[in-house]
N, C-alpha and C positions, 0 to 999 in steps of 0.2 A: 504494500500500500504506500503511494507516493506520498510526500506531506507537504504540500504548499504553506507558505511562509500566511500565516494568521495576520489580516490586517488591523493594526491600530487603530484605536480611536483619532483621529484627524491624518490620517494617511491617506494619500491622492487615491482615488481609484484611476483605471487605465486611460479613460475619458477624460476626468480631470486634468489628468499630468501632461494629455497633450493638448487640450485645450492650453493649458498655461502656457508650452511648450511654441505653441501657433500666437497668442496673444503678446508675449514678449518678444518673441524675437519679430512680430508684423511691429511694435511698437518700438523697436532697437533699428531699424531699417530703417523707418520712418524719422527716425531721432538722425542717422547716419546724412540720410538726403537734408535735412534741415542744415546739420552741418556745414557739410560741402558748400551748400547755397550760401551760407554765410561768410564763408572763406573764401566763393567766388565774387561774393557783391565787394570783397573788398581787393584781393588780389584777380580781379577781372581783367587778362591780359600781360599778365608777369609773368616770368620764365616758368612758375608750376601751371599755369591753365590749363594745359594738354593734359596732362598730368589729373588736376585736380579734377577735369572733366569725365577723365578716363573713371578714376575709380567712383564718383557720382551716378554714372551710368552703370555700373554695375551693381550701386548699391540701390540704384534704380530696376535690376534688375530682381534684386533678393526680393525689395519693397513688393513687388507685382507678383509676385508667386506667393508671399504669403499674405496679400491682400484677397489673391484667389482660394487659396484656404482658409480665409475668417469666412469665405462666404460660402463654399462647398460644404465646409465643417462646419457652419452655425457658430461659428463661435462669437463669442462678445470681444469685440476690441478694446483696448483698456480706456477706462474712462479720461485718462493724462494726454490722449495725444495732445489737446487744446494748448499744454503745459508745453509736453515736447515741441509743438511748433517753434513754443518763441524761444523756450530751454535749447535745442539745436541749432536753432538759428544764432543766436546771443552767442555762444561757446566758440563756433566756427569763426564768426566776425570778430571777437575776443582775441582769440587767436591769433587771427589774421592780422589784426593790428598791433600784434608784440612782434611780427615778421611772420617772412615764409619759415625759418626752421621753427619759431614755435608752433603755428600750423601743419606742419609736419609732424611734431611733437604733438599735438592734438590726435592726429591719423594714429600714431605710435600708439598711447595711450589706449585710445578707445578700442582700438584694434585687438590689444593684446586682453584686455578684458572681455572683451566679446571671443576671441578663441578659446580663453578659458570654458567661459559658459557656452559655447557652441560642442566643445571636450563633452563637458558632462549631459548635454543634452545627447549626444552621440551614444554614448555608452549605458545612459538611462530607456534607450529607446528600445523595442522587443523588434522583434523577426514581423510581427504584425504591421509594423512601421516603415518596413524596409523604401519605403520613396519616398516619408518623410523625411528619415535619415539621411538618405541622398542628398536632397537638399540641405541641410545642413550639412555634412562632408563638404559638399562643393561648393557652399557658402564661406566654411572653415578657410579651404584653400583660398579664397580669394582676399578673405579679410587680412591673412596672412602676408598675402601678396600687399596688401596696400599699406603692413605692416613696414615690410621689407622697402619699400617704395621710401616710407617714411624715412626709415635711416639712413637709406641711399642718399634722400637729399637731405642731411647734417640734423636730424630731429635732436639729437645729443647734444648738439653745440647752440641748441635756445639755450634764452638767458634761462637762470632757475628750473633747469630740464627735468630735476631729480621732484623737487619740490610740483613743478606743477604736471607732471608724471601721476604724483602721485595722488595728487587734486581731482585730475580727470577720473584715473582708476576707479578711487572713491567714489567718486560722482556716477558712474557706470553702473558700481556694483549695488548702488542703492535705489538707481533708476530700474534695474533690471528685478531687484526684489518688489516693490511696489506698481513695479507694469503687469508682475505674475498675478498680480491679487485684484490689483482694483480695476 
């Protein structure tokens, strides 16, 4: 007799955990595109434009698959986009206006936060899920990519890299706990 793991009192059931799963990371995209657009309104036509347009559009890309999954899946989108708007947009133009490596240094930042939680969404996911996961794998790589992008062009050498490194992280890690829930 097999013995499946007994769920806790307040433990996700399997619908839960991807509904959250589809709500946070549609609301982490979303935050992504606000970003860029902020960091374009301000470095509009400066040596990263290609650049900053490149990885936009791909995060334009993530955005639109799982805007197609809040609506396939019924799920609730998180009640903060309103917040993320102007929180994404504000951060990117923040950035942008301490330079192109601290905007860069934004890319780093968020990027590396988002691989993590894109890690444990991958491994939390069952055989059931197998095209969700996909997309997240091949969201992973690309976020990575734009991580890599980041450091290529000097994201270490903004002023205070270490400190506002670790500002953004923060800021990530509590935007992605409260995008799960509300």
């Amino acid at each position: 007799m097999s013995q499946t793991p007994r769920a806790l009192p307040g433990d996700l059931t399997p619908r839960e955990m991807v509904e959250r799963t589809i709500r946070v990371d549609h609301a982490g995209e979303y935050g992504a595109q606000r970003i860029y657009a902020g960091q374009l309104a301000i470095l509009k036509g400066g040596r990263h434009d290609a650049t900053l347009r490149h990885m936009q559009a791909q995060e334009q890309e993530h955005l639109d698959t799982f805007s197609r999954l809040i609506a396939q899946r019924r799920v609730r989108p998180t009640a903060l986009l309103p917040f993320w708007h102007v929180a994404g947009f504000a951060l990117g133009a923040a950035t942008a206006l301490l330079g192109e490596r601290a905007a860069m240094a934004c890319t780093v930042a968020v990027e590396e936060a988002i691989d993590e939680h894109y890690a444990t969404q991958e491994a939390a996911l069952g055989e059931d899920e197998a095209v969700l996961r996909a997309h997240i794998t091949q969201f992973r790589a690309e976020e990575q990519e734009h991580r890599d992008i980041g450091l290529a062009n000097e994201a270490e050498l903004a002023p205070a890299y270490r400190l506002l490194s670790a500002a953004i992280k923060a800021g990530c890690k509590v935007a992605i706990k409260v995008s799960e829930r509300v």
